[in-house]
C-alpha positions in Angstrom: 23.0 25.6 88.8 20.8 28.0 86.4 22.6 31.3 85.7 21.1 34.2 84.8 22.5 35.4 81.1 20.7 37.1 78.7 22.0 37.1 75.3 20.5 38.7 72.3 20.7 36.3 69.4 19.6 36.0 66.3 17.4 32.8 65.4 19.2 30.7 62.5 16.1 29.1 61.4 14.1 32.4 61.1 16.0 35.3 61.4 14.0 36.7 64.4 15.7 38.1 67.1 15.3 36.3 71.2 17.0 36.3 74.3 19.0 33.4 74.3 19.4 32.5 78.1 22.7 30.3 78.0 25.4 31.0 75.2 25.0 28.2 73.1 21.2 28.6 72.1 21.0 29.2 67.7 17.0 28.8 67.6 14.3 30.9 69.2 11.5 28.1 69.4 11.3 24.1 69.7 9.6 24.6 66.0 12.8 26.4 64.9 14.9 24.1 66.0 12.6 20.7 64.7 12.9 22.4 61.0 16.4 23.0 61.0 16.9 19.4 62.6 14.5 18.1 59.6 16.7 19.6 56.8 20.0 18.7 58.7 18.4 15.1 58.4 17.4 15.7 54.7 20.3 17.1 53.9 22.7 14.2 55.2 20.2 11.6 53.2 21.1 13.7 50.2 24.5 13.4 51.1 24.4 10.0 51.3 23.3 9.3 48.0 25.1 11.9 45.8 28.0 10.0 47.4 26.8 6.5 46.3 26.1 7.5 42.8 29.6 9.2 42.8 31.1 5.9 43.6 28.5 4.2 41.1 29.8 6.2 38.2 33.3 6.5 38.8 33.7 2.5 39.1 36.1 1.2 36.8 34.5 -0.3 33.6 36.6 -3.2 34.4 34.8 -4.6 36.9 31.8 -4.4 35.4 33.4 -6.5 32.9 34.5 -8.7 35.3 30.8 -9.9 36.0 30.4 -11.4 32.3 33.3 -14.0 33.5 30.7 -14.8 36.8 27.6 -15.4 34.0 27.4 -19.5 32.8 27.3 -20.0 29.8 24.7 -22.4 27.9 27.3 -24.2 25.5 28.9 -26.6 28.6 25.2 -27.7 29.1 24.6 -28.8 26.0 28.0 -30.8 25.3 26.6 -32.5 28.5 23.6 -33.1 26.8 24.6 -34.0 23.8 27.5 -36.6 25.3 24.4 -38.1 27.5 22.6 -38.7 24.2 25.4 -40.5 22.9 24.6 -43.3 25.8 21.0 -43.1 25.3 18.3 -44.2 22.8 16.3 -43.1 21.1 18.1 -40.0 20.2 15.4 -36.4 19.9 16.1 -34.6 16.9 14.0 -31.4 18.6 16.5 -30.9 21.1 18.6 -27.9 19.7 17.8 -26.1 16.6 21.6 -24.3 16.4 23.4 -25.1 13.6 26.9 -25.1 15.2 26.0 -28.2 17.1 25.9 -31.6 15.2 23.4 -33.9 15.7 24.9 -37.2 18.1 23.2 -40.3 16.3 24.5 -37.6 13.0 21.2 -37.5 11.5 20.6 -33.9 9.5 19.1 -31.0 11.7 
C-alpha cells in the first residue's frame, strides 16, 4: 500500500526544504536524520549525568556521615594485641610507639 502524497516540509536538521512523501517524514536525507539521531543520543547521555551529579550534590550530609560508623577503627586491634601480649613472652617493646597505650609487661615506652 504506497500512496502517493507529496508534502512540502521543511528539514529539521538543515533547514532545507523536500518533498516529504508520507506525513510523518522531519529530515530530508538518511545523513539528516543520522545527525539529529547522534545529538538525540548525546543529548540523553548528557541528561543522564547532569541528573547523577544532581542527586550527588543534593545528598544529605548525613549519610555521608553515616560511612565514618562503617570505617574500623585501629584501637580494638591493638587492645587485642596488647591482651595477647599479656599471655605471651617475651613481651616487644617496638610494638606501638602511642603514648595513650601502656606498655603490658609495664616497662616505660
Amino acid at each position: 500500500m504506497s500512496s502517493n502524497i507529496k508534502i512540502q516540509r521543511i528539514c529539521q536538521c538543515c533547514g532545507r526544504e523536500f518533498t516529504a512523501r508520507t506525513s510523518v517524514t522531519k529530515f530530508c536525507s538518511l545523513k539528516c536524520a543520522s545527525k539529529a539521531y547522534k545529538a538525540k543520543l548525546r543529548n540523553d547521555k548528557i541528561e543522564v549525568s547532569d541528573k547523577e551529579v544532581q542527586l550527588i550534590k543534593t545528598k544529605p550530609v548525613e549519610i555521608l556521615k553515616a560511612k565514618e560508623f562503617l570505617t574500623v577503627s585501629v584501637q580494638p586491634y591493638r587492645r587485642l594485641i596488647l591482651a595477647a601480649k599479656d599471655r605471651a613472652s617475651p613481651c616487644s617493646v617496638r610494638l606501638f610507639r602511642s603514648t595513650s597505650i601502656t606498655h603490658p609487661c609495664g616497662l616505660p615506652h
